[in-house]
C-alpha positions as CSV (number, residue, x, y, z in Angstrom):
1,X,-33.4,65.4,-5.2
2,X,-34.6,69.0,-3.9
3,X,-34.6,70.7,-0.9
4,X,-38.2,69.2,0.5
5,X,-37.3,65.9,-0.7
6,X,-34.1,65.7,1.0
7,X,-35.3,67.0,4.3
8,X,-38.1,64.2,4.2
9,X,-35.6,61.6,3.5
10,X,-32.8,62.6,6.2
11,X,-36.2,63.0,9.1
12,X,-36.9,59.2,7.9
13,X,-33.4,58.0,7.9
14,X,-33.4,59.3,12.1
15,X,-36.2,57.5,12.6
16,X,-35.1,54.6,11.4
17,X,-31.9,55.3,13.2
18,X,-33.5,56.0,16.8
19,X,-35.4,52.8,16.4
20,X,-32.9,51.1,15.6
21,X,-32.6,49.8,12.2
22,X,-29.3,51.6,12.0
23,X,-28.6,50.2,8.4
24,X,-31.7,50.7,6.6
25,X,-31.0,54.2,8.2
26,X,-27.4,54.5,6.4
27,X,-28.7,53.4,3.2
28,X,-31.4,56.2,3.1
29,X,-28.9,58.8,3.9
30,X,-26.4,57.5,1.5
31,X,-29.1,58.1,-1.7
32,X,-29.4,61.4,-0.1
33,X,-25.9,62.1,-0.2
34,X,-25.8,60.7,-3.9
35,X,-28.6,62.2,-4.7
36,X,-29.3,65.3,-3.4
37,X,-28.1,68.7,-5.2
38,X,-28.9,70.7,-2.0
39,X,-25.6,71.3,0.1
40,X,-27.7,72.1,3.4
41,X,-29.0,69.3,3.2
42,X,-26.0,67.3,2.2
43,X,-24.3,68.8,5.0
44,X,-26.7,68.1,7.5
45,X,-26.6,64.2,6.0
46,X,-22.8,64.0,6.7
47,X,-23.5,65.0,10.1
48,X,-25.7,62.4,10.8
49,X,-23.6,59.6,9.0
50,X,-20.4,61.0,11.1
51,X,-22.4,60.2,14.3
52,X,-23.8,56.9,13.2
53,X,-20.6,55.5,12.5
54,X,-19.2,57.2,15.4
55,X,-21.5,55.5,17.7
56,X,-20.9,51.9,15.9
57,X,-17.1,52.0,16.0
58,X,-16.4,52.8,12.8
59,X,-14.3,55.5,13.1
60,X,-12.4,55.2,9.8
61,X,-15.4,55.8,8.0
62,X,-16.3,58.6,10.4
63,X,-13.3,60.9,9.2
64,X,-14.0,59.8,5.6
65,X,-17.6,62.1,6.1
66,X,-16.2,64.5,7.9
67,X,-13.7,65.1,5.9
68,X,-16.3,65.8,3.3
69,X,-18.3,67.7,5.2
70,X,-15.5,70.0,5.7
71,X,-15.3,69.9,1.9
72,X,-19.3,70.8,1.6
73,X,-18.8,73.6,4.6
74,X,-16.4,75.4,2.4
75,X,-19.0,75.9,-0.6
76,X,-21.4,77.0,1.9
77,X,-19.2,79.7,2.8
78,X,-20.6,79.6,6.4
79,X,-18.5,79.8,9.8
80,X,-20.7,77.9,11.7
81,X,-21.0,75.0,9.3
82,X,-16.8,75.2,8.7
83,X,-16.7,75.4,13.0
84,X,-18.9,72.2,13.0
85,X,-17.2,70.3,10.5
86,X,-13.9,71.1,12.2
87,X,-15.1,69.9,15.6
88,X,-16.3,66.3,14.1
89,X,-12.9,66.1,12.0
90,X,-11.1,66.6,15.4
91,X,-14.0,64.1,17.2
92,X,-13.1,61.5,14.3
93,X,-9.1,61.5,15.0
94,X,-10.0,61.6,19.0
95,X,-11.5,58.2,18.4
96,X,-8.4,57.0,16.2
97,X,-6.6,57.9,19.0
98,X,-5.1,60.7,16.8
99,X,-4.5,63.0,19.6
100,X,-1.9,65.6,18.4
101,X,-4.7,65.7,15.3
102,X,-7.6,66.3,17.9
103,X,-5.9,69.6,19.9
104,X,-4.7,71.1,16.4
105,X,-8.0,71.1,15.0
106,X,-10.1,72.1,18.5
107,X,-7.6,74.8,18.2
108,X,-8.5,75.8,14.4
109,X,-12.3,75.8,15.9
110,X,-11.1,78.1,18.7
111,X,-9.5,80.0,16.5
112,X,-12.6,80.8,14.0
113,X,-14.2,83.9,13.7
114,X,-17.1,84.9,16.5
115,X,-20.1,82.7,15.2
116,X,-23.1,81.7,16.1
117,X,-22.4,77.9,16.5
118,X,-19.4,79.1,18.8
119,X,-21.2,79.7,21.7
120,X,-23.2,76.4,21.5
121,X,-20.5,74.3,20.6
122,X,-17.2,75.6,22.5
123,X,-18.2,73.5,25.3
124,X,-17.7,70.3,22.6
125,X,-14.3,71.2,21.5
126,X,-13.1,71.9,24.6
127,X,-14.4,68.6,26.0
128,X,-12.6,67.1,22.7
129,X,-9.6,69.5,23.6
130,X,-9.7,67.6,27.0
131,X,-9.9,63.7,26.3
132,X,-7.0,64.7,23.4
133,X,-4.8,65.4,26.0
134,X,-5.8,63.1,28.5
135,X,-4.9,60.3,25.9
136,X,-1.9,61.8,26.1
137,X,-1.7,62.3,29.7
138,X,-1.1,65.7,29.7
139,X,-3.1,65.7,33.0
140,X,-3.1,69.5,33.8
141,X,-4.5,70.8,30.2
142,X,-6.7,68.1,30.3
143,X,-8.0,69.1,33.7
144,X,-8.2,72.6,32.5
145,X,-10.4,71.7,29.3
146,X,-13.2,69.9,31.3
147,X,-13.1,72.4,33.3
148,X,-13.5,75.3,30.4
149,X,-16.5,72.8,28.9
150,X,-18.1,72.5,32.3
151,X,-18.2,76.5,32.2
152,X,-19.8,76.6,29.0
153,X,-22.6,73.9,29.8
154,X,-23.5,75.8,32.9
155,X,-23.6,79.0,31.0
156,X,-25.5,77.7,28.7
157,X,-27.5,75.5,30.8
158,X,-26.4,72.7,29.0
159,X,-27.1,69.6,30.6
160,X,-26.4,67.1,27.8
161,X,-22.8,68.5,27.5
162,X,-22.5,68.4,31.4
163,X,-23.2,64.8,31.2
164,X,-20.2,64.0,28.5
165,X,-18.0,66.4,30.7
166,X,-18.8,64.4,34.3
167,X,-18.3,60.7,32.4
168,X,-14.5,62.3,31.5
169,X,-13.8,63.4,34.5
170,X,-14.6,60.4,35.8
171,X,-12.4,58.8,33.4
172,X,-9.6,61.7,34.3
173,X,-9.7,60.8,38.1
174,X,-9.4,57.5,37.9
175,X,-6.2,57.5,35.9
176,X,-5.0,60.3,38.7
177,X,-5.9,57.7,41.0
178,X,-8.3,60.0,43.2
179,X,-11.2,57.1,42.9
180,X,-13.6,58.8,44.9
181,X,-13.9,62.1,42.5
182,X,-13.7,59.3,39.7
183,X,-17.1,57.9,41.2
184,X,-18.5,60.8,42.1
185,X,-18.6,62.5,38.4
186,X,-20.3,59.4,36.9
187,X,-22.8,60.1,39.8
188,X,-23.4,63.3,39.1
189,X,-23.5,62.4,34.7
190,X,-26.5,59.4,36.0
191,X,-28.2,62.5,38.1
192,X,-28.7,64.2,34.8
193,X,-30.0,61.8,32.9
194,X,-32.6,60.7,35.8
195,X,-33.4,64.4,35.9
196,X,-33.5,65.6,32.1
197,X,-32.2,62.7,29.6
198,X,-35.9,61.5,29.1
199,X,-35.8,62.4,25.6
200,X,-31.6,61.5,25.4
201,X,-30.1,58.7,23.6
202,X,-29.8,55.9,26.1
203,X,-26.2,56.0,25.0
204,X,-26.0,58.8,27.9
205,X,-27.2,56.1,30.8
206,X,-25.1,53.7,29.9
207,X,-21.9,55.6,29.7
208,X,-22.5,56.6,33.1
209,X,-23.0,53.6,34.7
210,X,-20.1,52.0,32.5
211,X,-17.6,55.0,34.4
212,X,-19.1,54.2,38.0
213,X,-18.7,50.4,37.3
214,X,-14.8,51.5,36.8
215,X,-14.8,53.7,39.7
216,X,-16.5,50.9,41.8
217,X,-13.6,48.2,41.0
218,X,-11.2,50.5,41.5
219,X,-13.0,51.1,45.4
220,X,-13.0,47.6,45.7
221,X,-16.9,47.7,45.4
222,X,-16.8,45.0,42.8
223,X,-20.7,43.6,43.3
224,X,-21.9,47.3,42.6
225,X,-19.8,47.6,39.5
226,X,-20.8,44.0,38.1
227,X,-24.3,45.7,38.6
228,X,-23.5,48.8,36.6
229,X,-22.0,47.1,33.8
230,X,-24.0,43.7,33.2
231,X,-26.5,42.6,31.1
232,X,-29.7,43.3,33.2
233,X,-30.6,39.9,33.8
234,X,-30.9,40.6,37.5
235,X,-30.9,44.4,38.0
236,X,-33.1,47.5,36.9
237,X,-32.6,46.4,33.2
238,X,-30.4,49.6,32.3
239,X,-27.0,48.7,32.4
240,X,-24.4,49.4,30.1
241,X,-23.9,46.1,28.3
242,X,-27.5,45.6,28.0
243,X,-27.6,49.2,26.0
244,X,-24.4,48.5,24.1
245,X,-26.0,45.1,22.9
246,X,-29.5,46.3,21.9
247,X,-28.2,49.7,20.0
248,X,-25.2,48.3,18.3
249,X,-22.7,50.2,20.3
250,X,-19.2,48.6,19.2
251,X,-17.3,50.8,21.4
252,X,-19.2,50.4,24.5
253,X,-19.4,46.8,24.3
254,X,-15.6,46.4,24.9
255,X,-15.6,49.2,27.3
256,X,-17.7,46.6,29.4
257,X,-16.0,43.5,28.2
258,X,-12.7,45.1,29.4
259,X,-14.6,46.1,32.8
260,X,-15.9,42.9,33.3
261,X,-12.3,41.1,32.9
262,X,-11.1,43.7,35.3
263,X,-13.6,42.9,37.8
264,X,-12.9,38.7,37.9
265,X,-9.3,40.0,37.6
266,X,-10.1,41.4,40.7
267,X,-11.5,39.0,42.7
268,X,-8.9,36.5,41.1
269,X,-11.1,34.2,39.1
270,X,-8.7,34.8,36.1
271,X,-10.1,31.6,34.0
272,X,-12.6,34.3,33.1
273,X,-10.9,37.2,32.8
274,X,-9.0,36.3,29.8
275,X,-11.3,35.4,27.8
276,X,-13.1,38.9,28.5
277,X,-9.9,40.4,27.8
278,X,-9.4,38.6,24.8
279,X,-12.4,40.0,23.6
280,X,-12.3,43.2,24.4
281,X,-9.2,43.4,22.6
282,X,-10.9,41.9,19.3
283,X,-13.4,44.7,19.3
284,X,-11.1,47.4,20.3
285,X,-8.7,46.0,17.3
286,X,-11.3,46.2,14.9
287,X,-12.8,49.6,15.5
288,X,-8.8,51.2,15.8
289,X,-9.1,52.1,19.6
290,X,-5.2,52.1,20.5
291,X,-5.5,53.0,23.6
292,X,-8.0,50.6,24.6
293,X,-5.6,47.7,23.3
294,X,-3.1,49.2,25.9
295,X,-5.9,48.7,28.9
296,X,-6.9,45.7,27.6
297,X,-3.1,44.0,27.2
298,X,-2.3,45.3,30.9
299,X,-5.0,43.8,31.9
300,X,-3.7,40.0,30.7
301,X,-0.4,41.1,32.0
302,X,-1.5,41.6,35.8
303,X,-3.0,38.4,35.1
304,X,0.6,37.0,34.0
305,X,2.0,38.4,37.2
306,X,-1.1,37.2,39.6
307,X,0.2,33.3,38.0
308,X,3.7,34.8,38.4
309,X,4.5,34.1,34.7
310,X,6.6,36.5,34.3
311,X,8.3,36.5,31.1
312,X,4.9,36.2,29.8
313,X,4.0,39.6,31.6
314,X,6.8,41.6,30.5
315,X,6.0,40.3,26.6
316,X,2.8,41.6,26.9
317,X,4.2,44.9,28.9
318,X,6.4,45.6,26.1
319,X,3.5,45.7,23.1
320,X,1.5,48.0,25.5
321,X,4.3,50.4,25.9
322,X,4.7,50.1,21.9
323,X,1.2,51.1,21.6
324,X,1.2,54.1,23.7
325,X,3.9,55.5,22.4
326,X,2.6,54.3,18.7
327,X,-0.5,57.1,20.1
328,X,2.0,59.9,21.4
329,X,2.1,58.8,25.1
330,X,5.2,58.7,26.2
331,X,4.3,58.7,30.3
332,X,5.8,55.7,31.8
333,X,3.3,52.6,32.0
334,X,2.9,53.1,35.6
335,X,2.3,56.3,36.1
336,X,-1.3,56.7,33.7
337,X,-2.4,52.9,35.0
338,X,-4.2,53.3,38.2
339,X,-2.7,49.8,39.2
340,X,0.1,48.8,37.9
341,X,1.7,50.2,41.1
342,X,0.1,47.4,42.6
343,X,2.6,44.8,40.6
344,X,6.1,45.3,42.2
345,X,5.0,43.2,45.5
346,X,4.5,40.2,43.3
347,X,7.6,40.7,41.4
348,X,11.1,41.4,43.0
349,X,10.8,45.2,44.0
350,X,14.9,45.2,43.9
351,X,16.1,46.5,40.2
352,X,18.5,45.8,37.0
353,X,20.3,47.9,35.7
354,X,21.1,47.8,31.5
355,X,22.8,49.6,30.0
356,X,21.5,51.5,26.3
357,X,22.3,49.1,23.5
358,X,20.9,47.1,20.8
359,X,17.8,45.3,22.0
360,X,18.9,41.6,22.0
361,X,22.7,41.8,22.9
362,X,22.3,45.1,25.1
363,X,25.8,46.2,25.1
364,X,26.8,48.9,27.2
365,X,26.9,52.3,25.7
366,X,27.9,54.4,28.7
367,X,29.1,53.1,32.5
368,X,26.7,53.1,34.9
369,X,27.2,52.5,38.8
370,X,24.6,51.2,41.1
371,X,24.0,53.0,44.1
372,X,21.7,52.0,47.6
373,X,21.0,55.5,47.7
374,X,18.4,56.0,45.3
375,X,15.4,53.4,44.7
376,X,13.9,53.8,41.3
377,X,10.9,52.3,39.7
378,X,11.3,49.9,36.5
379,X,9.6,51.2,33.3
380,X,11.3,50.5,30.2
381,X,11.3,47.2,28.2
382,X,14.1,45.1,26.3
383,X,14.1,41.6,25.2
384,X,11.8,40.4,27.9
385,X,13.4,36.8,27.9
386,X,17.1,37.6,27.1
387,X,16.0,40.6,30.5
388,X,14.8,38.0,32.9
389,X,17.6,35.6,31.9
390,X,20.1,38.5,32.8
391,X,18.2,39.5,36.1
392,X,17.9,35.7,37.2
393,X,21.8,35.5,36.9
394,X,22.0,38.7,38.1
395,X,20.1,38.7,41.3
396,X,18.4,42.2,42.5
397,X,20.1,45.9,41.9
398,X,19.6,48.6,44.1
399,X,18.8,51.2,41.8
400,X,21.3,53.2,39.1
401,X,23.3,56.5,39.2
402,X,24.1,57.5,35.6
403,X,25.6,60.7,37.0
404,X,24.4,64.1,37.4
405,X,25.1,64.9,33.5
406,X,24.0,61.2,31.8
407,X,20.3,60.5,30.6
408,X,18.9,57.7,32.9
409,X,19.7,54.3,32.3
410,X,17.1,51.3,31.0
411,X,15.4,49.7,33.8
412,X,13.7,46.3,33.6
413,X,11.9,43.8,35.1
414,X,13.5,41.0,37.2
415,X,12.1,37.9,38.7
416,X,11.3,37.1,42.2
């Protein structure tokens, strides 16, 4: 396949794509890429099947492409292709939740020679940059990348990046817990598309609204985020589960399945929350979304503690916490949740203290005093029932002084 024949065949397979017969479109560009003896053209293919998968979930078989196109940039010998297949290797392990991955490769892109692509696309890695390190919550250098990408969109007038940007800071605030910035980014990401996404993917609208529906819950507005996030039956026929359903969007359907649970969470009907979550959590499973697993199990455990099921709650704690760590985020639980702060009134806000030790027996590796004199938080997890077992024969503790010179001792959970 030439040169002519392989541009006509990758302009038919994005035609197929943007009308939605996202297969047939995969299978043209896969004869291209088997085909097709013309590395521009092979490269620009891999481009196109990294973003196709991206957008249906399937981010294993994103990095598999880009990987190859990193492979096909090399025998080009050309800095902006190597700078472009760098930033969708680092995109590809962003949505694996592969964060350390993410900042070293938007680092080997920031690092490349001056090239033409770098001025157009610096705004993208640092964006990437940013939502590596907010998975991490790494808040500040996560703050300071959106900000460096909003730079480059403006200075490049840029509107489509500015969009992305607004929908992660949106994201950013409401984990900082400063809801009304966290509402007013997705805003300002739906004025852009009303203004200049006419010819956008829709993909653009509905990320917005799915970001205000968050902020909106989290504001205790949760009619106007139902609205954002639903189906259309009743509203201007553009939300984001509507979208998310007609393109195939994977990812976006269980950003909205775990957005509705939150919302009947919220207003305590929890005999459809958990379904939702349940659901959710299937999707996010399948397409390897981590930390989305972590939102999603919180989720069921604030619904543990609303029916005060405690040793239930803590179980479910305990895999989140495994999973954020599993991704490199080592913040405790409460502090990157925007509610679990919410939790200690329905669970005794008094604390045990245990000892280091082996998980089930927990015996005590170092003395440990309790003192009235300092109230601290509970964040880490042991045998949730052998825990609240010990803190129901136990009763509440007021806190724990290792000393001045001893690492902080294991807090759990204890019954009301």
């Amino acid at each position: 396949m030439g040169q002519d024949q392989t541009k006509q065949q990758i302009e038919k397979g994005l035609q197929l794509y943007q009308s939605n017969q996202t297969e047939k479109a995969l299978q043209v560009w896969m004869k291209v890429l088997e085909k097709s003896s013309d590395l521009m053209g092979r490269f620009r293919v891999l481009g196109c099947l990294v973003t196709a998968h991206s957008e249906m979930g399937r981010y294993k078989e994103m990095l598999k492409f880009a990987v190859v196109q990193i492979d096909t940039a090399r025998e080009l010998e050309d800095a902006d292709f190597l700078l472009e297949s760098y930033l969708n290797l680092a995109r590809s392990n962003e949505k694996l939740c592969e964060f350390h991955k993410t900042i070293s490769y938007c680092k080997t892109c920031l690092g490349l020679p001056g090239t033409r692509a770098g001025a157009q696309l610096g705004g993208q890695v640092s964006l990437s940059m940013g939502n590596a390190f907010l998975g991490l919550s790494v808040f500040q250098k996560a703050l300071e990348s959106f900000e460096k990408a909003l730079r480059y969109a403006h200075n490049n007038d840029d509107a489509m990046l500015e969009c992305r940007v607004c929908c992660s800071l949106g994201s950013f605030y409401a984990q900082v817990k400063d809801y009304e910035k966290a509402l007013f980014f997705p805003c300002k990401a739906a004025e852009l598309v009303n203004d200049y996404g006419k010819g956008w993917s829709l993909k653009y609208r509905a990320m917005s609204q799915y970001h205000m529906a968050v902020a909106y819950r989290l504001l205790g507005h949760l009619g106007s985020a139902m609205e954002c996030c639903e189906v259309g039956q009743r509203g201007r026929g553009q939300e984001s589960m509507k979208i998310a359903l007609q393109h195939g969007d994977r990812p976006l359907q269980a950003l909205c399945l775990l957005c509705f649970a939150d919302i009947h969470r919220s207003r305590g009907d929890l005999e459809t929350a958990f379904p939702r979550y349940d659901s959710a959590m299937s999707i996010m499973t399948e397409i390897g979304n981590r930390l989305g697993q972590v939102q999603a199990l919180l989720g069921v455990a604030k619904c543990w503690v609303a029916r005060k099921a405690l040793d239930k709650a803590l179980d479910v704690i305990e895999r989140a916490q495994d999973l954020a760590e599993e991704v490199g985020n080592k913040v405790p639980a409460k502090q990157w949740d925007p509610e679990l702060s919410q939790l200690p009134p329905l669970i005794h806000e008094a604390w045990l203290c245990v000892t280091p030790g082996s998980r089930c027996g927990l015996p005590p590796r170092r003395s440990c005093s309790f003192s009235t004199a300092h109230w601290r938080p509970i964040y880490s997890w042991g045998s949730c029932q052998h825990v609240v077992t010990t803190a129901r024969a136990l009763g509440p503790a007021h806190g724990c002084s290792p000393g001045p010179s001893s690492p902080p001792c294991l807090f759990v959970l204890c019954s009301s």
